[in-house]
C-alpha positions as CSV (number, residue, x, y, z in Angstrom):
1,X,126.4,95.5,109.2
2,X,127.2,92.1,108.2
3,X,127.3,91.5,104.3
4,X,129.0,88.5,103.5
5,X,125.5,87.2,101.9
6,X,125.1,90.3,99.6
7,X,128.7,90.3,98.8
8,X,128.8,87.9,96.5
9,X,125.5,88.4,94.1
10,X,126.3,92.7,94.6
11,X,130.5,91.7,92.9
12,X,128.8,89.4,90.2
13,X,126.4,92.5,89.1
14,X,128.7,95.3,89.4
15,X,131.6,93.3,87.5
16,X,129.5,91.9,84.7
17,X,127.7,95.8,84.0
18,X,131.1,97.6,84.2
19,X,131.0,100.7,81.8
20,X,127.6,101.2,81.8
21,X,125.1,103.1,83.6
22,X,123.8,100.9,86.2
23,X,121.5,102.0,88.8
24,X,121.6,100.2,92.4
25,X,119.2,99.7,95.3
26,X,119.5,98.3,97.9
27,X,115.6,98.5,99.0
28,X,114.7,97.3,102.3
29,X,114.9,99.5,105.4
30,X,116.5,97.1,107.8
31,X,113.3,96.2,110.3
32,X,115.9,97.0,113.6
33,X,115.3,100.6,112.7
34,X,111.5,100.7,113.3
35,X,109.4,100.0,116.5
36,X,108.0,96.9,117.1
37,X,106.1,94.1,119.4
38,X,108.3,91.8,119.1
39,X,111.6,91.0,117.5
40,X,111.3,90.2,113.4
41,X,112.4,87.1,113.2
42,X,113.5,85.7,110.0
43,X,114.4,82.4,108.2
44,X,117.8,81.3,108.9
45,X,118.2,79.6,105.3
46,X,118.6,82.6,103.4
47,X,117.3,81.4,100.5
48,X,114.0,80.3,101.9
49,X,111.3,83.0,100.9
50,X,109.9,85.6,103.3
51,X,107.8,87.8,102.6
52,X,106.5,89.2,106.2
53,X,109.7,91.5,106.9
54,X,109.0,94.5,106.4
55,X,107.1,95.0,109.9
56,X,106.4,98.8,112.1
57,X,105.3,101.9,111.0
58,X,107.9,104.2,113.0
59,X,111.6,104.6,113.3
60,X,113.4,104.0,116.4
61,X,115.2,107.5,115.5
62,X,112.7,109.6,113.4
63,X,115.4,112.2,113.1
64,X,116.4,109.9,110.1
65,X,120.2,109.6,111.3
66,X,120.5,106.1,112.2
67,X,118.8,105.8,108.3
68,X,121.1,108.0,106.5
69,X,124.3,106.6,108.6
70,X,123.3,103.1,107.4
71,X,123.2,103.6,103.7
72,X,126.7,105.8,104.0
73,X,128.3,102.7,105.4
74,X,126.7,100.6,102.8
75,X,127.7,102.6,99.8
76,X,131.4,103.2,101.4
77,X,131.8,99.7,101.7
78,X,131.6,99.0,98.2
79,X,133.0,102.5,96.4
80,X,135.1,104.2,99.5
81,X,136.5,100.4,100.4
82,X,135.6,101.0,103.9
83,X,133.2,101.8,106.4
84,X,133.4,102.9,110.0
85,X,130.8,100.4,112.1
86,X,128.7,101.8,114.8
87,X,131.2,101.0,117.4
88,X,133.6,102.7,115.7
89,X,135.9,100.0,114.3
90,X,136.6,100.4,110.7
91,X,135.5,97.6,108.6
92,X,137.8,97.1,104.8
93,X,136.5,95.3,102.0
94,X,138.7,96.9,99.1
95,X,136.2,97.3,96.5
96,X,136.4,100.8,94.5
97,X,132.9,100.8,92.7
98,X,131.3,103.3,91.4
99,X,127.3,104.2,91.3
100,X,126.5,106.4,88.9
101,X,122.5,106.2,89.7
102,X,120.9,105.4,93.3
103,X,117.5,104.4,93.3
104,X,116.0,105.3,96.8
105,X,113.9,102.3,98.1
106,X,112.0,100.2,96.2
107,X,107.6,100.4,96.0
108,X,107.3,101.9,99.3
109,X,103.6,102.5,98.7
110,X,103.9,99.0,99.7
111,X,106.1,99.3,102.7
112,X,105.6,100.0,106.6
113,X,102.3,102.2,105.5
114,X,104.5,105.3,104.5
115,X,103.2,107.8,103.2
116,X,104.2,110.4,100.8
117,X,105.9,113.1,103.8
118,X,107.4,110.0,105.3
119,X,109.5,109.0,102.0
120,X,110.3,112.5,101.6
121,X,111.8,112.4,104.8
122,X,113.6,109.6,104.2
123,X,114.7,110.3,100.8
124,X,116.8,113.2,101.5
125,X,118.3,111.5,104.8
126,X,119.7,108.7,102.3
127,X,120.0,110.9,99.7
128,X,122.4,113.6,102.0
129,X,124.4,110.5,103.4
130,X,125.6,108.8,100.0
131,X,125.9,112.7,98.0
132,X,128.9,113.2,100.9
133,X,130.6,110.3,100.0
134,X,129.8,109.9,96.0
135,X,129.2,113.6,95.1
136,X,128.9,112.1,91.2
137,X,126.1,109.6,92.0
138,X,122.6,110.8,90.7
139,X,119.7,110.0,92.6
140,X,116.0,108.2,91.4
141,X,112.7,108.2,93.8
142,X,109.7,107.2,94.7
143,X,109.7,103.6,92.7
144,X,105.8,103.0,93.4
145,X,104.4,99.6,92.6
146,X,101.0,101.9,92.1
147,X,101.2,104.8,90.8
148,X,97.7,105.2,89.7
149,X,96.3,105.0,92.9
150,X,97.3,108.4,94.5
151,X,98.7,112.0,92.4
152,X,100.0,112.8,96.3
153,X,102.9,111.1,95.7
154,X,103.8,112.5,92.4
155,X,102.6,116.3,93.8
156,X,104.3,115.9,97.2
157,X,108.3,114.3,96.0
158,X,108.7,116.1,92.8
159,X,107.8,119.4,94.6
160,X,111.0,121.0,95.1
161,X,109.9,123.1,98.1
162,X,109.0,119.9,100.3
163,X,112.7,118.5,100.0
164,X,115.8,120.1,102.1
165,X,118.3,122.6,100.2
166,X,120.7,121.0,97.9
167,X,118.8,117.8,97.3
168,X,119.1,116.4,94.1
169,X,115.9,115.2,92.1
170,X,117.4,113.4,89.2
171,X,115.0,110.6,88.6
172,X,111.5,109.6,89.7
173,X,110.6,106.0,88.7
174,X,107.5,104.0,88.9
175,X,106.3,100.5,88.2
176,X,103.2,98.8,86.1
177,X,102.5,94.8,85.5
178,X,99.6,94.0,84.0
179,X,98.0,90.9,86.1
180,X,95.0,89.1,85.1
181,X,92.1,87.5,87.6
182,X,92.8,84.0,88.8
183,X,89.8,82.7,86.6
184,X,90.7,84.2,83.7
185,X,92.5,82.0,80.9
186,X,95.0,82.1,78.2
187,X,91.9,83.4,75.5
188,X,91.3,86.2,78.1
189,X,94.5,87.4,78.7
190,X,94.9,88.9,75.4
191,X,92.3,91.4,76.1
192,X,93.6,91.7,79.5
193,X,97.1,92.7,79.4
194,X,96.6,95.2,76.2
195,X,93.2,97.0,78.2
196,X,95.7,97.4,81.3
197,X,98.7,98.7,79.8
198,X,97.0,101.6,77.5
199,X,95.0,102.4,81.3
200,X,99.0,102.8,82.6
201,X,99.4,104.8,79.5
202,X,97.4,107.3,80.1
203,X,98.6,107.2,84.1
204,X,101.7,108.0,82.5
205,X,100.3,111.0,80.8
206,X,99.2,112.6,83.7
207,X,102.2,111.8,85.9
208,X,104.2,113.8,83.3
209,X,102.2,116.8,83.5
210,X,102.8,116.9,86.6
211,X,106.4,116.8,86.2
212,X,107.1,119.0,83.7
213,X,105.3,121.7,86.0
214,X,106.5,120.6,89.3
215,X,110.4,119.8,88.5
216,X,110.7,119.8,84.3
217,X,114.8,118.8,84.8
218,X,113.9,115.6,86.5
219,X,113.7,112.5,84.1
220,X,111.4,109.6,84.2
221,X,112.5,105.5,84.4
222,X,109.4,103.3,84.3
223,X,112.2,100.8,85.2
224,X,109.6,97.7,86.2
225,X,107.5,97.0,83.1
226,X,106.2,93.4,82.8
227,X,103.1,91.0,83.5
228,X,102.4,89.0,86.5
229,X,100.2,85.6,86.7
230,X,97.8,85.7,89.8
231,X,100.1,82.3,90.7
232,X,103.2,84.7,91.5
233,X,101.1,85.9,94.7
234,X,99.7,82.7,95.4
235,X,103.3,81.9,95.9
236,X,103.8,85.1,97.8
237,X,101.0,83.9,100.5
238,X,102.5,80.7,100.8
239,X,105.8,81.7,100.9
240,X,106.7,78.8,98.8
241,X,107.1,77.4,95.4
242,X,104.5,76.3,93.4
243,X,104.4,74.3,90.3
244,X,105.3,75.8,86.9
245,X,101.9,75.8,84.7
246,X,103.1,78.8,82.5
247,X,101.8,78.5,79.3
248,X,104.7,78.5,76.7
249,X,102.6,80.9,74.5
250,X,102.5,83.3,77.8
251,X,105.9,84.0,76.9
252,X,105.0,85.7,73.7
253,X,102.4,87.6,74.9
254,X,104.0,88.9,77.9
255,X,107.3,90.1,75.8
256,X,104.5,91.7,73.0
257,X,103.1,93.7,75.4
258,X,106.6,95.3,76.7
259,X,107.0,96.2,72.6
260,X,103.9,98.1,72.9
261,X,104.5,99.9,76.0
262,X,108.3,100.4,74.7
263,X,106.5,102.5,71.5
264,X,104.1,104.5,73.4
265,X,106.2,105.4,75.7
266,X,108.8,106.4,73.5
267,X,106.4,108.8,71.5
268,X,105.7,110.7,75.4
269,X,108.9,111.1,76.0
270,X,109.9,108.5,78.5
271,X,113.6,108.9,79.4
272,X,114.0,105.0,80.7
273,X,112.0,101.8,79.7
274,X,112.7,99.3,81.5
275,X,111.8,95.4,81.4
276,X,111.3,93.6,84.5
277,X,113.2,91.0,85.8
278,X,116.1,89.1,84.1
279,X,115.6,86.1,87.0
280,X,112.4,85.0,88.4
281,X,112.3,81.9,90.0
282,X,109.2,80.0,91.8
283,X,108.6,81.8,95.0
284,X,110.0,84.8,93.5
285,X,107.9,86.1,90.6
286,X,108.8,83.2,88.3
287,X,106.0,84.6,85.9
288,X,108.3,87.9,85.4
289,X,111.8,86.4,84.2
290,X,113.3,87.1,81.0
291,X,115.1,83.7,81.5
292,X,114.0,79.9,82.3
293,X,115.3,79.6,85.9
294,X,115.6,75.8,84.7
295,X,118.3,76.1,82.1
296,X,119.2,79.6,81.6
297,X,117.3,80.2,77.8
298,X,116.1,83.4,77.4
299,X,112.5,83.4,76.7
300,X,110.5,85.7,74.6
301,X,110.4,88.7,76.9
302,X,114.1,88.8,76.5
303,X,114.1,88.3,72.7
304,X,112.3,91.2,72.5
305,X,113.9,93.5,74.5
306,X,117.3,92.4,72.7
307,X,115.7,92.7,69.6
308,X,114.5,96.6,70.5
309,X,117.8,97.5,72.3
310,X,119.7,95.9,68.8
311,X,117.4,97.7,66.0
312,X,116.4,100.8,67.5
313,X,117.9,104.2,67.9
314,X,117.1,106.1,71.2
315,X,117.7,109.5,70.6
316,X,115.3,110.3,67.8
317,X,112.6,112.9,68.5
318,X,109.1,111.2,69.5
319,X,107.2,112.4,66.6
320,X,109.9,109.9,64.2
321,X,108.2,106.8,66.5
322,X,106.2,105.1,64.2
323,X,102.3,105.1,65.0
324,X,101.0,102.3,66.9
325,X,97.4,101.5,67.2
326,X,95.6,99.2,70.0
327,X,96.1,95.5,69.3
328,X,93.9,94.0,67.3
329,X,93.2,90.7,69.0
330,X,92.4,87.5,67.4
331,X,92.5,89.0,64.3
332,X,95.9,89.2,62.8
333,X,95.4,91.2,59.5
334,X,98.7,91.2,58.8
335,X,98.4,94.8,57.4
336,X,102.4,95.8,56.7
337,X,101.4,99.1,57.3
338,X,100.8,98.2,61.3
339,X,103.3,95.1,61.6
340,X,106.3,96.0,63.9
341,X,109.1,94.2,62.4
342,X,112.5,93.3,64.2
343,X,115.7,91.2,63.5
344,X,116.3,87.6,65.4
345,X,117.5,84.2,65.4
346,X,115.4,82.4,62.9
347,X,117.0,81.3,60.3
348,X,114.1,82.4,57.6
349,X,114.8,84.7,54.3
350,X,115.3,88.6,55.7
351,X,111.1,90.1,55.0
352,X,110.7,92.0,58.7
353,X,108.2,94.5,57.5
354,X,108.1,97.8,59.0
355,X,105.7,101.1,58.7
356,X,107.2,103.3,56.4
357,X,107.8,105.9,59.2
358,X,109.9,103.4,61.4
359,X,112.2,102.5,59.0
360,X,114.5,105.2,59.5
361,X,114.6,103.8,63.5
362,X,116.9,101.4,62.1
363,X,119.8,101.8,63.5
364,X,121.7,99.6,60.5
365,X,120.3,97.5,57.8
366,X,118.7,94.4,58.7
367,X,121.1,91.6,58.3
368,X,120.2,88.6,55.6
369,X,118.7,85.2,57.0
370,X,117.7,85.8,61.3
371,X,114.7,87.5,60.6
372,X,111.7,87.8,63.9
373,X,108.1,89.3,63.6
374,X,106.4,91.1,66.5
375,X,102.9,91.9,65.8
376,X,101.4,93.7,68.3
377,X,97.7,92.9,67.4
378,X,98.0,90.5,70.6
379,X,97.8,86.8,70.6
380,X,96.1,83.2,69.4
381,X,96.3,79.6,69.8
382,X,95.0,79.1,66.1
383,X,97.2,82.1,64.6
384,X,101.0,83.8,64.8
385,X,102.1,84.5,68.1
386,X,103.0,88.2,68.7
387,X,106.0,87.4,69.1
388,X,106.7,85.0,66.7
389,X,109.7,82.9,67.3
């Protein structure tokens, strides 16, 4: 296990999120551990993009040791200091971390063709490894980039029957972007983005009813909620960076539609909301970042997750969420009554206007003279942004 590349980016995280609840994954299955034609050869600049990894269907060892012996050496190595390697030499690195939450894999829907018996498999092999050595850790699965496509996977993990004894459940997570066509513009994606995220909406709906019957003590973390431009995959085929033709006004549109999702999700009980990703880059979902890879300014998507994770209490009961209806596009009516107002960095007189049932939300008073307005009626060239900045 060589992890001198990992090392440093893994430090920088687990140093700069000390004292709060961080969840890790590590998400590839190394490709030595499944069968294949030939030898998976890789770029040998690390940085260069490479999106063809993740090659073979089976394991080498499909008793799931050689998989569950991996991750315990990779989570000893950074909270037990150590690890043993597989020739038996023991390997130090002196780190002392600890993991309070593993997520186990990451979208395998989209992975080596595994299905829903195979992750179960594998998830209590991992799972079984790291609970030996971090008895405290609490464990998150399935992380599907789809999960409208198939109720299997929700049915087959959260079934407590299909997993071996003492296998802890704590989490199951799922993803959902909202991704226009390629000819489709800035005056479509309005409609676009708002149409697919109340479709993952209801998804959620029905995911959750199958949860509270199949395992009602496991909580939920949609912890990949964002938007990606049919460019971002372009990129993907390619494996290489494109030019940056993001539309500033994308931006506010893309951080709106988090807002919206963050409200209706909070009203169905959603345990974790999560945006998706503080860093894109071109070549690697530059579409998706909170931040501009060019000169580290957070954009609107962050602004808007600050402004929620600021203003907002998190424990209230869901029927103290203030009602929000479906955007109404073009539009803006401006109608206080439907206007979801938040504190930023403007310096305008304080008027953030709020629906009378969300003002108790506030956490504290809204402070004079930084005052932002997210409208979530979508978005216009010719009128306020959604999220106006």
């Amino acid at each position: 296990m060589e992890l001198s590349l990992i090392d440093p980016m893994t430090r920088d995280f687990l140093d700069a999120t000390a004292g709060h609840s961080t969840v890790m994954n590590f998400s590839t299955i190394p490709v030595w551990m499944f069968k294949t034609d030939q030898p998976v050869k890789y770029p040998d600049d690390p940085n260069q993009a490479f999106w063809t990894y993740t090659q073979g269907t089976e394991f080498v060892d499909p008793s799931g040791k050689q998989l569950g012996d991996y991750f315990a050496r990779l989570v000893s190595w950074y909270t037990n200091g150590r690890f043993r390697d597989e020739n038996g030499k023991q390997q130090s690195s002196g780190y002392h971390y600890h993991f309070p939450i593993w997520e186990v894999l990451n979208e395998i829907d989209f992975e080596h063709q595994t299905t829903p018996e195979q992750y179960n498999e594998r998830y209590d092999a991992i799972v079984s490894a790291i609970q030996k050595l971090s008895p405290d850790t609490k464990f998150m699965g399935l992380a599907l980039a789809m999960p409208q496509n198939d109720p299997k996977w929700f049915e087959y993990f959260l079934d407590h029957s299909h997993h071996k004894p003492g296998v802890a459940i704590d989490y199951v997570s799922y993803h959902f972007y909202a991704s226009p066509t390629i000819d489709q513009s800035l005056d479509d994606w309005q409609y676009t983005f708002f149409d697919q995220a109340d479709r993952f909406i209801t998804n959620v709906r029905y995911i959750e009813a199958i949860r509270k019957r199949l395992s009602p003590a496991t909580k939920t973390n949609t912890d990949e909620l964002g938007v990606i431009l049919p460019a971002d995959d372009l990129e993907i085929r390619d494996s290489a960076a494109h030019p940056d033709r993001i539309p500033s006004l994308y931006w506010n549109a893309a951080g709106s539609v988090y807002a919206y999702l963050f409200i209706n999700l909070t009203k169905l009980g959603i345990d974790v909301i999560g945006e998706s990703q503080l860093v894109g880059y071109p070549s690697q979902f530059p579409s998706v970042s909170m931040i501009d890879w060019k000169n580290g300014t957070p954009n609107a998507r962050y602004w808007v997750l600050k402004l929620i994770k600021d203003n907002f209490q998190t424990d209230l009961p869901t029927d103290r969420v203030a009602a929000v209806s479906p955007p109404r596009l073009k539009g803006f009516a401006g109608d206080p009554l439907t206007d979801f107002g938040c504190v930023g960095t403007q310096p305008t007189p304080c008027a953030a206007q709020l629906p009378c049932s969300a003002r108790g939300l506030l956490r504290q008073p809204i402070p004079r003279g930084r005052v932002f307005r997210i409208n979530l009626y979508g978005f216009s060239r010719g009128g306020r942004a959604t999220a106006g900045f």
